[in-house]
C-alpha positions in Angstrom: -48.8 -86.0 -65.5 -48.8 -82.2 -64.9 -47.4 -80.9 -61.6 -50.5 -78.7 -61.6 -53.9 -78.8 -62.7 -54.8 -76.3 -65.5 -57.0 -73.8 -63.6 -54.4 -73.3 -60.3 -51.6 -73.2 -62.7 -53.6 -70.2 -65.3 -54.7 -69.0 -61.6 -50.6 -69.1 -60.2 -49.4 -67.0 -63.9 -52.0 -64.3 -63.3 -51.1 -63.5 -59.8 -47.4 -63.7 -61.0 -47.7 -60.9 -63.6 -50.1 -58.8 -61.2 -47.7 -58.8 -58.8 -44.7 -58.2 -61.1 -46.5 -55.1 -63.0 -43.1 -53.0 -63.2 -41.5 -56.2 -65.2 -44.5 -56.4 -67.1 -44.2 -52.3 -68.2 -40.3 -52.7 -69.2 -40.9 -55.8 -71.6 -44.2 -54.0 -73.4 -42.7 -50.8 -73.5 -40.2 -51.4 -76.2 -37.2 -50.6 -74.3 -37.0 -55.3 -74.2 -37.1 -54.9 -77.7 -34.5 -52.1 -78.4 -31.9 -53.7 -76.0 -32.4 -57.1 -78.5 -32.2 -55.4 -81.4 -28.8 -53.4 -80.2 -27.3 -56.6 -78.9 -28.0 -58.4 -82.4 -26.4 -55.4 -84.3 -23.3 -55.8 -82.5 -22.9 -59.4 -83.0 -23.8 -58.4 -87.0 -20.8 -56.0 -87.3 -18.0 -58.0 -85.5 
């Protein structure tokens, strides 16, 4: 059994990523992506 019904929990993620706007900008921006991609080169060439 779920520890929330559907529509509080859908309700509970929307307020999280209003409220966390800033996080939201840094992982849609590319700069998430680009810090992947540089980590993932380094492991390739050691």
């Amino acid at each position: 059994m779920p520890s929330l019904e559907f529509e509080v929990g859908l309700e509970k993620t929307i307020d999280w990523y209003l409220e966390n706007e800033e996080w939201m900008k840094n992982v849609t921006n590319g700069d998430y992506q680009k810090y992947y991609e540089e980590q993932y080169e380094k492991r390739e060439n050691m």
